[in-house]
C-alpha positions in Angstrom: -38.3 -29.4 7.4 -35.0 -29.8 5.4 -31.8 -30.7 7.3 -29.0 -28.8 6.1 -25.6 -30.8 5.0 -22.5 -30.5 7.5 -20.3 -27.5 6.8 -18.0 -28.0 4.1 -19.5 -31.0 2.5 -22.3 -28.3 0.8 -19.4 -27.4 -2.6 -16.2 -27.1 -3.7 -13.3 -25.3 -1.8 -14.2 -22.2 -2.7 -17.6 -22.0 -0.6 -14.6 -23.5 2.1 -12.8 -20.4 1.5 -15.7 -17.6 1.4 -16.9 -15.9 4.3 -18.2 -17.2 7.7 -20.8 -15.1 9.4 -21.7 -17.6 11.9 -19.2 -15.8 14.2 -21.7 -12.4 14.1 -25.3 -13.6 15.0 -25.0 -17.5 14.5 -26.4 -17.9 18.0 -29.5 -16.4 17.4 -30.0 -17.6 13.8 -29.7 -20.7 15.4 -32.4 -20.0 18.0 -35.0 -18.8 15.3 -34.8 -21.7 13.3 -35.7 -23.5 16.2 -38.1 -21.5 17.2 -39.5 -22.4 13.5 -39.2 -26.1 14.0 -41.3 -25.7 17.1 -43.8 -23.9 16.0 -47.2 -24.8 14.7 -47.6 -26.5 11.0 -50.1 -24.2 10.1 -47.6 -20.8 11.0 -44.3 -22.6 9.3 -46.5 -23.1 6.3 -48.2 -19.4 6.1 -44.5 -18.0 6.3 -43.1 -20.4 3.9 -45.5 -19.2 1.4 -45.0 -15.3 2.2 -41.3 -15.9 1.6 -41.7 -17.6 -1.3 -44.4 -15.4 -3.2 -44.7 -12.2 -0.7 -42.9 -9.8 -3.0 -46.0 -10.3 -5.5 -47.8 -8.2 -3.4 -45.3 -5.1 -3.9 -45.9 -5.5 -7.8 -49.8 -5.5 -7.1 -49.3 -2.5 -4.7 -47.6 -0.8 -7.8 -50.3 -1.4 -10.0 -52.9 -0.3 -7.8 -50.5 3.0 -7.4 -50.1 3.5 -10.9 -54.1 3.1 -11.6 -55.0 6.1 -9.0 -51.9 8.2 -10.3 -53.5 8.2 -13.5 -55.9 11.3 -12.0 -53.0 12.9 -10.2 -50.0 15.4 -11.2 -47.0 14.4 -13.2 -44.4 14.1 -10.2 -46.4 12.0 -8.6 -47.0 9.4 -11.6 -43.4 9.6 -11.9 -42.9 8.2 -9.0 -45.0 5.5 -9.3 -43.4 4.8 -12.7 -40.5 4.7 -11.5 -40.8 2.2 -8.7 -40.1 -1.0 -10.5 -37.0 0.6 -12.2 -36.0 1.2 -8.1 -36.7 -2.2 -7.4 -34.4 -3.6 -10.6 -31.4 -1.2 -9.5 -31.5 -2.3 -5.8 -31.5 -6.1 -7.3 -28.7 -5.4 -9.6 -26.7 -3.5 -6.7 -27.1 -6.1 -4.4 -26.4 -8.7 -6.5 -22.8 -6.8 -7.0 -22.3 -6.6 -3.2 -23.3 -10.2 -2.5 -20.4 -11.6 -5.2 -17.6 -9.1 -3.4 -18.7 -10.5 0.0 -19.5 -13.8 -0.4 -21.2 -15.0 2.7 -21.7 -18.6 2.8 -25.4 -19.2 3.3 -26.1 -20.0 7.4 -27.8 -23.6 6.5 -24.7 -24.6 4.7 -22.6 -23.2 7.3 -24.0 -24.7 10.3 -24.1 -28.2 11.0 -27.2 -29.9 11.7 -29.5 -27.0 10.9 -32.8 -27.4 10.3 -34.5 -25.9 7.6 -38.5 -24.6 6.3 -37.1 -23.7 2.8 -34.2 -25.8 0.9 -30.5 -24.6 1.4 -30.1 -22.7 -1.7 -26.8 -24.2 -3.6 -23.2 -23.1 -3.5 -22.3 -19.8 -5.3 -26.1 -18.6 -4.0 -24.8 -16.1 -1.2 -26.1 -15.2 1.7 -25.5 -11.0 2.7 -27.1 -8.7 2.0 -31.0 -10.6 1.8 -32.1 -10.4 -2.0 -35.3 -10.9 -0.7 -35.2 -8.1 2.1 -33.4 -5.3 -0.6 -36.0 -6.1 -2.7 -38.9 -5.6 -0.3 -37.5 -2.3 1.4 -36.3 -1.0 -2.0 -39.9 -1.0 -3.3 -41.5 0.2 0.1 -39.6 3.1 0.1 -40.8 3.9 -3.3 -44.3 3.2 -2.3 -44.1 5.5 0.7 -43.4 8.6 -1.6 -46.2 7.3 -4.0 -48.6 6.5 -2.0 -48.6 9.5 0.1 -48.3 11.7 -2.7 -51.7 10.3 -3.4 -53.0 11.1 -0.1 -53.1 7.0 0.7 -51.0 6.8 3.4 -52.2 3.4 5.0 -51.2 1.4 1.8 -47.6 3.9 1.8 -47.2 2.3 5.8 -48.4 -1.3 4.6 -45.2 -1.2 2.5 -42.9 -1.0 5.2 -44.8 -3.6 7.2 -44.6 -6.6 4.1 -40.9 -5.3 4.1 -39.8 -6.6 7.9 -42.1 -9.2 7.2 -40.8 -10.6 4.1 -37.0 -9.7 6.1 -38.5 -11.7 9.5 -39.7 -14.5 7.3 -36.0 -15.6 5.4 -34.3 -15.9 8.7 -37.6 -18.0 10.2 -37.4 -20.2 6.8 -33.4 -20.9 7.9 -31.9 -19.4 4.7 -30.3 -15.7 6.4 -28.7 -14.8 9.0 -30.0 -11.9 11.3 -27.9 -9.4 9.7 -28.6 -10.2 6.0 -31.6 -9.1 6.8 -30.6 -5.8 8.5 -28.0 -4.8 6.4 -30.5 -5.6 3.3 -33.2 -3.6 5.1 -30.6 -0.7 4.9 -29.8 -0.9 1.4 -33.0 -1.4 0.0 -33.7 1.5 1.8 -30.6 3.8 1.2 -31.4 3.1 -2.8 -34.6 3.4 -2.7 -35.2 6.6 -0.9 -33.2 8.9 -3.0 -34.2 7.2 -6.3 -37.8 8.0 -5.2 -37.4 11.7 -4.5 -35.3 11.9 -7.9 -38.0 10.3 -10.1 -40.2 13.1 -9.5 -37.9 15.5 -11.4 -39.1 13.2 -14.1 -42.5 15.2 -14.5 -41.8 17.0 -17.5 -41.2 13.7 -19.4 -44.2 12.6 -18.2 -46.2 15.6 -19.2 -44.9 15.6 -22.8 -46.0 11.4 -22.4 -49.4 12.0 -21.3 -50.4 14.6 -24.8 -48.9 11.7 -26.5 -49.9 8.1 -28.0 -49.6 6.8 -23.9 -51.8 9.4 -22.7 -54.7 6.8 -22.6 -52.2 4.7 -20.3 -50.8 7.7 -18.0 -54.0 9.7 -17.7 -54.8 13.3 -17.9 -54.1 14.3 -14.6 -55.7 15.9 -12.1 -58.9 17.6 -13.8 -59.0 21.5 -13.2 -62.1 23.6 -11.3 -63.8 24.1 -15.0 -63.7 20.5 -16.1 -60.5 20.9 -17.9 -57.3 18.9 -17.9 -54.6 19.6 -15.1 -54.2 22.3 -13.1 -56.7 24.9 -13.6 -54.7 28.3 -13.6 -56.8 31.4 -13.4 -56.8 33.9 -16.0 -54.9 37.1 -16.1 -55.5 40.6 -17.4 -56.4 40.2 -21.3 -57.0 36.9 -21.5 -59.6 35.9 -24.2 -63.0 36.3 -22.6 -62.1 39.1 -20.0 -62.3 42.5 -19.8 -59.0 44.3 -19.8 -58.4 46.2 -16.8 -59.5 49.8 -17.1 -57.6 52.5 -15.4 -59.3 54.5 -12.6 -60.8 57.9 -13.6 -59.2 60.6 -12.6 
């Protein structure tokens, strides 16, 4: 446990003069952090470590993702392709919101508050959760990935590490209730649509995939005759068929 320093001792006068959220959900952050210091050694410890290293497990999800989509279509693989560049954007867009808000962080806020994880310095704000964009960001791109892969249990188990990595930063004393919430929403509100748009992507990676990163992307799906993508049956004339003959009369 870390013990937070008394309000206003924490930085300069400008963390003084940045916003208090205390006034929204203070109360209960309060009573979850003491609910942390209560709890067994062995729980404070597993969800220290989840909120410290729990967004490896999205990047290991993508791989996995990206190693089946190498047998499926080209909007699919776009998606999964695209998820780290969803999870960047939601960082870099929630980086921008934290600076115009500036929420002071609650264990620098609060006197006396007991912490799992240090209270990150001054100038490190509070809302929206880093952490939780991050998490919800790359679940939503997971969902439309994983189920376009037909593997819908791993697409939910994104979601789930999302509220728990979100759950974990206010038990570790570092958010507030609504960091979390509000992060939960943007991750989500950025990832979503980014996620449907990267499958428009397709065509690039088609033309990728007959190029020098086809052995990285994959062929695709392999066709009814052993070919290559989608097997489309041939028509009328095609090489090897009979042309159609008109009916006698």
């Amino acid at each position: 446990m870390t013990a937070a320093p008394p309000a206003g001792v924490a930085g300069p006068l400008h963390a003084l003069l940045a916003y208090d959220g205390s006034g929204i959900d203070g109360g209960l952050y309060t009573r979850v952090v003491g609910w942390a210091d209560a709890a067994p050694r062995w729980l404070d410890q597993l969800v220290t470590v989840w909120s410290a290293v729990g967004l490896g497990l999205f990047a290991v999800l993508m791989l996995h993702a990206w190693w089946r989509a190498r047998a499926a279509d080209s909007a699919v693989l776009a998606r999964v392709l695209a998820s780290p560049l969803i999870v960047i954007t939601a960082y870099l867009l929630d980086s921008l919101f934290k600076s115009l808000v500036e929420e002071v962080r609650p264990c620098a806020q609060i006197a006396g508050t007991i912490t799992l994880e240090t209270c990150p310095g001054v100038g490190d704000w509070s809302f929206p959760s880093n952490h939780t964009v991050i998490a919800f960001a790359a679940a939503a791109a997971l969902w439309f990935a994983f189920r376009g892969l037909g593997l819908t249990a791993l697409a939910w188990t994104g979601w789930i590490a999302a509220a728990l990595m979100g759950l974990s930063r206010v038990w570790v004393g570092v958010h507030y209730p609504h960091d979390v919430l509000v992060g939960a929403l943007v991750g989500t509100a950025i990832g979503v649509p980014l996620a449907i748009a990267a499958g428009r992507a397709a065509p690039l990676v088609d033309r990728a995939r007959s190029g020098s990163l086809g052995a990285v992307l994959g062929a695709g799906p392999v066709g009814p005759d052993g070919s290559d993508g989608p097997h489309e049956p041939d028509g009328p004339g095609a090489p090897g068929q009979e042309p159609a003959r008109t009916p006698a009369r």
